[in-house]
N, CA, C, O and CB atoms as a CASP TS submission, in Angstrom:
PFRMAT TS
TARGET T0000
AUTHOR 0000-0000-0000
METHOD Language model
MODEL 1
PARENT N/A
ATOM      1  N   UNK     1      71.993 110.825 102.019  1.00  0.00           N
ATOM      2  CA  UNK     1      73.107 111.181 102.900  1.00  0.00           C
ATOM      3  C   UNK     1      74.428 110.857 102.190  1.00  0.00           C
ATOM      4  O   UNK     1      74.845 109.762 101.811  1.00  0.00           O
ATOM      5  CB  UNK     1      73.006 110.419 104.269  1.00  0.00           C
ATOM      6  N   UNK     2      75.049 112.207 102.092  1.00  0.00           N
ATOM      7  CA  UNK     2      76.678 111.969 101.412  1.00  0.00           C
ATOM      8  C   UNK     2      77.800 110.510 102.474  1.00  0.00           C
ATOM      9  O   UNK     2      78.035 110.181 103.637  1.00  0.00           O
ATOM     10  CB  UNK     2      77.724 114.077 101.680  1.00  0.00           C
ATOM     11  N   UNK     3      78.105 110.152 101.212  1.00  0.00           N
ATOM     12  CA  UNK     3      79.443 108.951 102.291  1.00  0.00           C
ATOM     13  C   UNK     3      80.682 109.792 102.572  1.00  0.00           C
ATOM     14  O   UNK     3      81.204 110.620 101.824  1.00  0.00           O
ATOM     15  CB  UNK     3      80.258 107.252 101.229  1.00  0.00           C
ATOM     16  N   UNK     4      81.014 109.455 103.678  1.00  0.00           N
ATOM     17  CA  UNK     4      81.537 109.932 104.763  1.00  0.00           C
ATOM     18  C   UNK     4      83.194 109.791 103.760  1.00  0.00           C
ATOM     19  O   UNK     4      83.935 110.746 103.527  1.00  0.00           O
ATOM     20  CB  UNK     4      81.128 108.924 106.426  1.00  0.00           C
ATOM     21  N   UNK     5      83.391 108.571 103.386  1.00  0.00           N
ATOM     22  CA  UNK     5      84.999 108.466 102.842  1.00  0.00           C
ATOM     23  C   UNK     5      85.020 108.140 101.837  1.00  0.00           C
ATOM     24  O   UNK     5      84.089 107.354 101.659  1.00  0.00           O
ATOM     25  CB  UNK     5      85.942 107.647 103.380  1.00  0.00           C
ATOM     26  N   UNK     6      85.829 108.352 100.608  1.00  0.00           N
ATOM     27  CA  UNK     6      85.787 108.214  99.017  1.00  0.00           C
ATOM     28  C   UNK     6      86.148 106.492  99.601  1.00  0.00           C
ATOM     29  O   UNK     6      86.212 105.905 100.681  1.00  0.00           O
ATOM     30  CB  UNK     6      87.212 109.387  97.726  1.00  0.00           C
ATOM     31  N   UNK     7      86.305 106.202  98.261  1.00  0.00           N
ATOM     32  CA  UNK     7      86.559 104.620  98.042  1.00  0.00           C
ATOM     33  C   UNK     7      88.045 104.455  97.918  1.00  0.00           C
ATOM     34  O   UNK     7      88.607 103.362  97.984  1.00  0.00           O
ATOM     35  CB  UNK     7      85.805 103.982  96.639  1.00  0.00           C
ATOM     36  N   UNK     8      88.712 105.725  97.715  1.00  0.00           N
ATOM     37  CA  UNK     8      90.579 105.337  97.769  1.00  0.00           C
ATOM     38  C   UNK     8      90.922 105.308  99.473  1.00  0.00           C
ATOM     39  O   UNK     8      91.835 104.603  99.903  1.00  0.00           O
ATOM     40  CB  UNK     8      91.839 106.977  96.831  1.00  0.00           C
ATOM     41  N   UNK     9      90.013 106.225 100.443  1.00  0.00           N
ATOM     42  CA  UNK     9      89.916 106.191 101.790  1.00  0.00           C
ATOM     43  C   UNK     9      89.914 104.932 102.124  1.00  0.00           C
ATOM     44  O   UNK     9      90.850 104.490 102.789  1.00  0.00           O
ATOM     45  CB  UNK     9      88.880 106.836 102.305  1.00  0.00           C
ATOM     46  N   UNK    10      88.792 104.064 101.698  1.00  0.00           N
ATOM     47  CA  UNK    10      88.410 102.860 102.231  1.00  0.00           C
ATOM     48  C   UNK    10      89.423 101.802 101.552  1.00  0.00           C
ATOM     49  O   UNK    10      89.455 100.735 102.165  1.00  0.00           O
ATOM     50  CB  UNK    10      86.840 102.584 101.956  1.00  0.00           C
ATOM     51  N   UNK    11      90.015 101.851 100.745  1.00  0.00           N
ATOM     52  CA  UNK    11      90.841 100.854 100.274  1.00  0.00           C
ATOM     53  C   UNK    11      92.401 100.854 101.374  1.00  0.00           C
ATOM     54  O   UNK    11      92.907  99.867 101.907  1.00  0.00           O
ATOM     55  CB  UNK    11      91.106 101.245  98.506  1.00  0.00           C
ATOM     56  N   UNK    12      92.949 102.539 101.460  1.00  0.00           N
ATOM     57  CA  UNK    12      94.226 102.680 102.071  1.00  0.00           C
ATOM     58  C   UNK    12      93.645 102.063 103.719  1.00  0.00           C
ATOM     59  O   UNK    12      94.464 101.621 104.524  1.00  0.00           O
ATOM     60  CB  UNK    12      94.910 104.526 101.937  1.00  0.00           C
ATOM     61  N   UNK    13      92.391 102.113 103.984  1.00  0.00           N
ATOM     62  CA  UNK    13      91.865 101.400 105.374  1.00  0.00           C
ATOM     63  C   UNK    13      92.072 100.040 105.451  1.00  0.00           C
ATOM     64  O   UNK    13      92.316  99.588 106.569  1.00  0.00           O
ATOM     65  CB  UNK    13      90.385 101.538 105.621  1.00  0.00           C
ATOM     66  N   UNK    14      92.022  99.172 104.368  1.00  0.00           N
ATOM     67  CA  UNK    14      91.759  98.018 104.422  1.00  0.00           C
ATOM     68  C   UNK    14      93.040  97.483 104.180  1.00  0.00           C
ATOM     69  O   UNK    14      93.187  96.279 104.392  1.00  0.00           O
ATOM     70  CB  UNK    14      90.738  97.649 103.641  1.00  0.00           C
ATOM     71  N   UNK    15      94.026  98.171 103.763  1.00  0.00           N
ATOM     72  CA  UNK    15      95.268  97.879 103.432  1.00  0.00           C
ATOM     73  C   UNK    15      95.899  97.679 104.909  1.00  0.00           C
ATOM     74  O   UNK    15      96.493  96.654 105.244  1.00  0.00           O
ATOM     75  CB  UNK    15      95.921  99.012 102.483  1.00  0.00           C
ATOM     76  N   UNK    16      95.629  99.114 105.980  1.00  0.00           N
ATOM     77  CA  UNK    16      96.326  99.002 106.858  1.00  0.00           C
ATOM     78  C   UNK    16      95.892  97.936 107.341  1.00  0.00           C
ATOM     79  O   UNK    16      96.724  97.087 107.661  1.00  0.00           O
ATOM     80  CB  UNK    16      96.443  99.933 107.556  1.00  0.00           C
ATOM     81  N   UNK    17      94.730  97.715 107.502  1.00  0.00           N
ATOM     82  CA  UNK    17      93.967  96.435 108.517  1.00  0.00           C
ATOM     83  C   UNK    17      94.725  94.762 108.046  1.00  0.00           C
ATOM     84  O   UNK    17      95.044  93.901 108.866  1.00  0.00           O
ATOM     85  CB  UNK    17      91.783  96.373 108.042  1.00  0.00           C
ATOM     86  N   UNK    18      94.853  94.666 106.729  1.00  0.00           N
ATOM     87  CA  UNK    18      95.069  93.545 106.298  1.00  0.00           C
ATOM     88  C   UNK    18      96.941  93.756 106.885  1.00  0.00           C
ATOM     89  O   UNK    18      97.589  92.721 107.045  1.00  0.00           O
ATOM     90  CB  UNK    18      94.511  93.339 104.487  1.00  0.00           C
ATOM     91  N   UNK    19      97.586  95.062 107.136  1.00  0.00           N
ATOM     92  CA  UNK    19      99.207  94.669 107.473  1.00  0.00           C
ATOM     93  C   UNK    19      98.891  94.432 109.031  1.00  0.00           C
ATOM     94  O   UNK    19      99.582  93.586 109.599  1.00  0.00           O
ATOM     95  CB  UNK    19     100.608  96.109 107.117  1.00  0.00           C
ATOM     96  N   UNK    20      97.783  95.191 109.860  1.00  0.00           N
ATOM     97  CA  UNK    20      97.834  94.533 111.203  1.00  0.00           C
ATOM     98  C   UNK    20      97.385  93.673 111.208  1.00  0.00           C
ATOM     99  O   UNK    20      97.631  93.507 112.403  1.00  0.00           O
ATOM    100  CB  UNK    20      97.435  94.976 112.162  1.00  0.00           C
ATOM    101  N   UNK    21      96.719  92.576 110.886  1.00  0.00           N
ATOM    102  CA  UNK    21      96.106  91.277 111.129  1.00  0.00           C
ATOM    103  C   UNK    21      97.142  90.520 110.750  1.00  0.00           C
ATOM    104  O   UNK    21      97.209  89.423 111.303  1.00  0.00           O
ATOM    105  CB  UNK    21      94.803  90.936 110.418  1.00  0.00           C
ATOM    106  N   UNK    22      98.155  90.844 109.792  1.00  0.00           N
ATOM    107  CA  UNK    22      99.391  90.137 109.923  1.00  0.00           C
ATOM    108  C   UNK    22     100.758  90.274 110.781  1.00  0.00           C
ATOM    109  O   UNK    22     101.832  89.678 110.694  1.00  0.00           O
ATOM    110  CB  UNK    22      99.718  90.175 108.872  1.00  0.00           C
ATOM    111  N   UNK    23     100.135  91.636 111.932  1.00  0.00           N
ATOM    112  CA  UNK    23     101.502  91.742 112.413  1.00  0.00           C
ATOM    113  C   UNK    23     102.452  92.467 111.953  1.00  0.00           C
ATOM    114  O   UNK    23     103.484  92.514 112.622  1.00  0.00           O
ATOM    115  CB  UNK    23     101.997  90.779 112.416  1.00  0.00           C
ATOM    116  N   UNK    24     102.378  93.160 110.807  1.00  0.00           N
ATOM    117  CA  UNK    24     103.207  94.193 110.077  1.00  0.00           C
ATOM    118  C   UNK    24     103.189  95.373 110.086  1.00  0.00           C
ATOM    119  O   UNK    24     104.112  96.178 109.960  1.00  0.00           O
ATOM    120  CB  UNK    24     103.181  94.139 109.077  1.00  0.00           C
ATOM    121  N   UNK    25     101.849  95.553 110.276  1.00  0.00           N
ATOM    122  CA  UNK    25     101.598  97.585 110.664  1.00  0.00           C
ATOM    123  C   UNK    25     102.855  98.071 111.546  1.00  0.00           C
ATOM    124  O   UNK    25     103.610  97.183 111.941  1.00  0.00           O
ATOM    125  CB  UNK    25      99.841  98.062 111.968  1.00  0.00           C
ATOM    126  N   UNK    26     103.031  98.886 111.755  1.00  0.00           N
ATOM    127  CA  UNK    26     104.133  99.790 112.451  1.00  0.00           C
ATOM    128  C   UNK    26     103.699 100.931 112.797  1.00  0.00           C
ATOM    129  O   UNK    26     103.000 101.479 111.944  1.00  0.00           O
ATOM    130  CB  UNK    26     105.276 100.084 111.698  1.00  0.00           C
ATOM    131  N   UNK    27     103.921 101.675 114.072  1.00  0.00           N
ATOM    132  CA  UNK    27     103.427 102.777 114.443  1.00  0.00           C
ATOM    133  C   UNK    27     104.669 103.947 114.138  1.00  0.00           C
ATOM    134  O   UNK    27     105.781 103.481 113.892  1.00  0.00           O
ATOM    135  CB  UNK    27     102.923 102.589 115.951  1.00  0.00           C
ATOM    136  N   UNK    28     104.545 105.132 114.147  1.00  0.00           N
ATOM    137  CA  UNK    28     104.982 106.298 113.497  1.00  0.00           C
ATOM    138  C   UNK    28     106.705 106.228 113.728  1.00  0.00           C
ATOM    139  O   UNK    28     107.492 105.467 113.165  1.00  0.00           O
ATOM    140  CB  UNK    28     104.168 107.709 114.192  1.00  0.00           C
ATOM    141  N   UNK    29     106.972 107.187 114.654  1.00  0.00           N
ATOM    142  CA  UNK    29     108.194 107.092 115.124  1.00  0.00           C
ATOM    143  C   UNK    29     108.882 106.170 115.279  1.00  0.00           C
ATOM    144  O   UNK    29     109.964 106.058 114.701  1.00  0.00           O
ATOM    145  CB  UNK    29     108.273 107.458 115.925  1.00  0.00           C
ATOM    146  N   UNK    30     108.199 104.921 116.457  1.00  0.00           N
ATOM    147  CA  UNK    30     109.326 104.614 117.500  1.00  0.00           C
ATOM    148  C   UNK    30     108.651 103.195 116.539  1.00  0.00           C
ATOM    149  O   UNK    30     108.646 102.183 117.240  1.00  0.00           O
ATOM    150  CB  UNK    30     109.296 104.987 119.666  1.00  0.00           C
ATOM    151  N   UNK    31     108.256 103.022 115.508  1.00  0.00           N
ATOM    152  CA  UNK    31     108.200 102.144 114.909  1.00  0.00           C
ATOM    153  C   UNK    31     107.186 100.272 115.523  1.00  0.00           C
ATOM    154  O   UNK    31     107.166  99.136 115.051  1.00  0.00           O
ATOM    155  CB  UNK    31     109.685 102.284 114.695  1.00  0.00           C
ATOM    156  N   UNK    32     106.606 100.869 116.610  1.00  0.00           N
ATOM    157  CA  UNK    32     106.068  99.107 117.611  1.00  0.00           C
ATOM    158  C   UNK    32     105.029  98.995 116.702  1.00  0.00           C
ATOM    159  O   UNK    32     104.487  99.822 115.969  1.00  0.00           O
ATOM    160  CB  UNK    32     105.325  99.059 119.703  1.00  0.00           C
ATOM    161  N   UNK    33     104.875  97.945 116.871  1.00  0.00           N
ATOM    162  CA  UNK    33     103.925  97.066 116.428  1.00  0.00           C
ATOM    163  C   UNK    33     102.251  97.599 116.899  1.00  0.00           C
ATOM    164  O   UNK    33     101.834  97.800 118.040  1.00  0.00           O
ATOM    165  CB  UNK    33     104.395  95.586 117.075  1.00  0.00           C
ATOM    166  N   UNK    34     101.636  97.710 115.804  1.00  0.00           N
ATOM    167  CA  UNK    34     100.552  98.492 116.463  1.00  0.00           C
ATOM    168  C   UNK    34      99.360  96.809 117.375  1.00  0.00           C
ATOM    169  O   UNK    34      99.163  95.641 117.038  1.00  0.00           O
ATOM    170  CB  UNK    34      99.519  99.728 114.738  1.00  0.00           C
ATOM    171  N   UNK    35      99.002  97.491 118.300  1.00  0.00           N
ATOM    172  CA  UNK    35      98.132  96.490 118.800  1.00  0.00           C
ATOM    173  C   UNK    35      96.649  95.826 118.718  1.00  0.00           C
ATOM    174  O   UNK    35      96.130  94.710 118.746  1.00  0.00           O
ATOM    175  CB  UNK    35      98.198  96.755 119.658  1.00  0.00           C
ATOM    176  N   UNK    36      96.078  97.966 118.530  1.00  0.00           N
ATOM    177  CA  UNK    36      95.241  98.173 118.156  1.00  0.00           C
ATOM    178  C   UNK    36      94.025  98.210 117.450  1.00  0.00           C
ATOM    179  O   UNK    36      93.889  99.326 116.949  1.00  0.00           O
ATOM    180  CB  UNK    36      95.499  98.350 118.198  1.00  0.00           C
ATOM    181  N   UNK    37      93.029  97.415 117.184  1.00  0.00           N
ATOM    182  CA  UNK    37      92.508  97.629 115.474  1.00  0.00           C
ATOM    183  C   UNK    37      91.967  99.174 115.436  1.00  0.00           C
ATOM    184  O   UNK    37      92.545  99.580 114.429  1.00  0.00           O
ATOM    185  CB  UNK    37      90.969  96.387 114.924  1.00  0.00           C
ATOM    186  N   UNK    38      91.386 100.012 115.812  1.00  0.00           N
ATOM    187  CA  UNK    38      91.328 101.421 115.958  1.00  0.00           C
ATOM    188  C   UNK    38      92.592 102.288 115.565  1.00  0.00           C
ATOM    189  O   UNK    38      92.725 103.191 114.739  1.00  0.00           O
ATOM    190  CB  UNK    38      91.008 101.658 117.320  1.00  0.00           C
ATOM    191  N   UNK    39      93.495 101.678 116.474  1.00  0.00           N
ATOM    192  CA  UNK    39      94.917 102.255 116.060  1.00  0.00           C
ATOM    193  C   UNK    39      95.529 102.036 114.591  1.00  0.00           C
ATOM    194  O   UNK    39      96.474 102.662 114.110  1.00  0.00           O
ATOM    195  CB  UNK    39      95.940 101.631 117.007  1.00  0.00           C
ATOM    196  N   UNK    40      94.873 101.131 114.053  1.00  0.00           N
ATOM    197  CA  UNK    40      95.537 100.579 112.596  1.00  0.00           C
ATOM    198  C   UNK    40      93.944 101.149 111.471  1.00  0.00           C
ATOM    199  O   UNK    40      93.853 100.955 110.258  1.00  0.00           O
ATOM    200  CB  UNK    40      95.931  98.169 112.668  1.00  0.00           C
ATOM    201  N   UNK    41      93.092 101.716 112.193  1.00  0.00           N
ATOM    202  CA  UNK    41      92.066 102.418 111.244  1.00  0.00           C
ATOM    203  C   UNK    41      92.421 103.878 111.085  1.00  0.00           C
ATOM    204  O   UNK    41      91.915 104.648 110.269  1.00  0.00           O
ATOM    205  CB  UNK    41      90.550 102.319 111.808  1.00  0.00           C
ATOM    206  N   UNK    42      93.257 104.127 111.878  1.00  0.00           N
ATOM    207  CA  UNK    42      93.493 105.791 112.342  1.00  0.00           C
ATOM    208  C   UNK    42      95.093 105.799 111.348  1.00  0.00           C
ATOM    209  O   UNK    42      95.459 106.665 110.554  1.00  0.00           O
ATOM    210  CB  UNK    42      93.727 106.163 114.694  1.00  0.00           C
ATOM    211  N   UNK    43      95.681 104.748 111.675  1.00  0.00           N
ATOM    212  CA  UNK    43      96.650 104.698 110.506  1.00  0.00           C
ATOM    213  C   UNK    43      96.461 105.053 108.960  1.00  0.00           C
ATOM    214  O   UNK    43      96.946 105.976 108.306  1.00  0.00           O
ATOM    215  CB  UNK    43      97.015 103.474 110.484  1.00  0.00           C
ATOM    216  N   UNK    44      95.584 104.005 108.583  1.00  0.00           N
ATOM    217  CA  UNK    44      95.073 104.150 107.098  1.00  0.00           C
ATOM    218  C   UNK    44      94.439 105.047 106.914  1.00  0.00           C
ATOM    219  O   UNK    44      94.600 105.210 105.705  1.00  0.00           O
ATOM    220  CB  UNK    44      94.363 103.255 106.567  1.00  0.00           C
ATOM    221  N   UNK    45      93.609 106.018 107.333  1.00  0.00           N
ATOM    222  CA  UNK    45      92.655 107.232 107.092  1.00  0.00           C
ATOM    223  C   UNK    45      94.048 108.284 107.257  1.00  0.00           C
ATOM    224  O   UNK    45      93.932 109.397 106.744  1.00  0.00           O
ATOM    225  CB  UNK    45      91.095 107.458 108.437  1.00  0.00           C
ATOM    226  N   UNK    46      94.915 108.062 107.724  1.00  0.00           N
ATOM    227  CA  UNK    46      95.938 109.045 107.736  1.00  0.00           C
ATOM    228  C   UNK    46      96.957 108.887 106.533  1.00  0.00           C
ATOM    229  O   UNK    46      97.736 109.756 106.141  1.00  0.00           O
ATOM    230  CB  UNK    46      96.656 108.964 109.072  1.00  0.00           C
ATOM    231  N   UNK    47      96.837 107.902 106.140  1.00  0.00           N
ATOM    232  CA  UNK    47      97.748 107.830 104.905  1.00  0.00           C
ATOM    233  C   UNK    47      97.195 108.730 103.881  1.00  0.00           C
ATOM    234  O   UNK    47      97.679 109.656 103.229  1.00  0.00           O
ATOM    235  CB  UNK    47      97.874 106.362 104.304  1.00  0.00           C
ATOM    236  N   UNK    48      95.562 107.954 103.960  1.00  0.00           N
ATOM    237  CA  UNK    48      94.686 108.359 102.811  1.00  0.00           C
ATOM    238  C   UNK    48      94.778 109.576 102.607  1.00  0.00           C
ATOM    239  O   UNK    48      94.894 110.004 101.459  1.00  0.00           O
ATOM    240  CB  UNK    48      93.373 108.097 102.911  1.00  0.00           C
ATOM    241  N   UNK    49      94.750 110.251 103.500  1.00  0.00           N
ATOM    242  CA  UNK    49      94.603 112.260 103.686  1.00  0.00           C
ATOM    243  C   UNK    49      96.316 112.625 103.331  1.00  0.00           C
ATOM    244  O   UNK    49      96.764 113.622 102.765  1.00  0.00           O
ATOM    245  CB  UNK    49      94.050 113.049 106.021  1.00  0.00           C
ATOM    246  N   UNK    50      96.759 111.911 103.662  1.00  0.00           N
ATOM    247  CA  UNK    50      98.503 112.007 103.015  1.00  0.00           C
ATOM    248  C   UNK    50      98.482 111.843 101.184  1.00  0.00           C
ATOM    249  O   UNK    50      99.310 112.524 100.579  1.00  0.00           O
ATOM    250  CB  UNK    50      99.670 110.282 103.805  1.00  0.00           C
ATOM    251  N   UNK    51      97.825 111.218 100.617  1.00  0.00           N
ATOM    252  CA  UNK    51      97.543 110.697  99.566  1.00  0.00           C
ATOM    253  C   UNK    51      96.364 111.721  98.279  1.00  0.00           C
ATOM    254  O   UNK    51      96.248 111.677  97.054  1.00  0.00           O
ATOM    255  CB  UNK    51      97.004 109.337 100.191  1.00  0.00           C
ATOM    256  N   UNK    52      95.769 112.449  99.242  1.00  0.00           N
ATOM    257  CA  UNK    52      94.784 113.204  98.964  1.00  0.00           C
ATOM    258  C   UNK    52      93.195 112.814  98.621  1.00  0.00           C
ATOM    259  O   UNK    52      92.469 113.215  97.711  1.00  0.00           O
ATOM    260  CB  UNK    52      95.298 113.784  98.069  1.00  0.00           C
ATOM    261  N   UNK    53      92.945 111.882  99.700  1.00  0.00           N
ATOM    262  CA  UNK    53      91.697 110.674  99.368  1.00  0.00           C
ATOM    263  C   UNK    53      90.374 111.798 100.261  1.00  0.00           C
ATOM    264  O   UNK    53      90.769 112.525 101.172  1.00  0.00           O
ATOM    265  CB  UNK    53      92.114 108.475 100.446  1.00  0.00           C
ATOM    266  N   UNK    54      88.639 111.796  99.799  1.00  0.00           N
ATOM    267  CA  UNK    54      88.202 111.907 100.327  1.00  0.00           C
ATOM    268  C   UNK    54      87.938 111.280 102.070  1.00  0.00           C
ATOM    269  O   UNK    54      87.275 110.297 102.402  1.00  0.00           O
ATOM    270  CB  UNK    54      87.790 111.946  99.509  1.00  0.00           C
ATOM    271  N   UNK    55      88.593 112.093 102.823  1.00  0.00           N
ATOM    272  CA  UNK    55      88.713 112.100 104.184  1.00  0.00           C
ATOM    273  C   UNK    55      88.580 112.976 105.175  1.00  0.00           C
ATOM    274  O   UNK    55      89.471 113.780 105.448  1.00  0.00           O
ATOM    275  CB  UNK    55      89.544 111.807 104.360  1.00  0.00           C
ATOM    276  N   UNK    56      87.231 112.891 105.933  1.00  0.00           N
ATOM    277  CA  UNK    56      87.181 114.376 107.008  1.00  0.00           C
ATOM    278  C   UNK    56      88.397 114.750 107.833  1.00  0.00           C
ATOM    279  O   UNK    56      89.133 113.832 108.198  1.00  0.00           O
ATOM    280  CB  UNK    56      86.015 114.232 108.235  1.00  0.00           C
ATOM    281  N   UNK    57      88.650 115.840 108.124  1.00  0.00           N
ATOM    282  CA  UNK    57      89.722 116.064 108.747  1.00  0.00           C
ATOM    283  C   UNK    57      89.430 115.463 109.980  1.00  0.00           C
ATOM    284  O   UNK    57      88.348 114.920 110.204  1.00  0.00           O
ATOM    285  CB  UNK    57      90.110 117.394 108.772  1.00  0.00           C
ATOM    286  N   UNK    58      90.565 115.552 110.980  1.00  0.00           N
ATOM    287  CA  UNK    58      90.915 115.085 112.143  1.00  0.00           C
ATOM    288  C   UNK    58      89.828 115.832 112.825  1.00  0.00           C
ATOM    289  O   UNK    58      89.202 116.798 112.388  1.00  0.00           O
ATOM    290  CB  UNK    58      92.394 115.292 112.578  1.00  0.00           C
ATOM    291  N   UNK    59      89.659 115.005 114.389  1.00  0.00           N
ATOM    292  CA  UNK    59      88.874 115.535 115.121  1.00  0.00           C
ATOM    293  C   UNK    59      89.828 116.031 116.158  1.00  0.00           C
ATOM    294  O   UNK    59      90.689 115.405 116.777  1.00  0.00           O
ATOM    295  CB  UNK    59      87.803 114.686 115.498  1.00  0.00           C
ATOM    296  N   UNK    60      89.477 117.340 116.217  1.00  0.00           N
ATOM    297  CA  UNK    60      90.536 118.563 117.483  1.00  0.00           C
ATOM    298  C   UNK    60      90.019 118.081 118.687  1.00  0.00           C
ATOM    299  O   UNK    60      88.909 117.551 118.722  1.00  0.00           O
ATOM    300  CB  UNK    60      90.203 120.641 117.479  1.00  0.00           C
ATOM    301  N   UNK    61      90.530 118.179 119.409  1.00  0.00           N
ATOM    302  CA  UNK    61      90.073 117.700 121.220  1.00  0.00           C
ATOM    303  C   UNK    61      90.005 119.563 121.577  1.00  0.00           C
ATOM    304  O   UNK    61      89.728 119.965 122.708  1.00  0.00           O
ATOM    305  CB  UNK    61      91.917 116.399 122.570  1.00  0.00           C
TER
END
């Protein structure tokens, strides 16, 4: 079974996680403090795809 996220995916993940566990993450616009840990995984997988990292696209509702 293929892995789901390259390893630059999983690094820009762990980056965000390590700025929210300190309180530093920031959310988009209006800039708050993210609260989330989901919210700060959805961060970093979004950088990553900003970056051009193996990352599935978004899921459409």
């Amino acid at each position: 079974m293929p892995r789901k996220y390259g390893a630059k995916a999983q690094q820009s993940v762990k980056e965000a996680m390590d700025e929210f566990k300190k309180g530093k993450l920031k959310s988009g616009k209006s800039g708050k403090p993210v609260k989330n840990p989901k919210q700060a995984i959805a961060i970093g997988l979004s950088e990553a795809r900003k970056k051009g990292a193996k990352v599935p696209a978004k899921k459409s509702k």
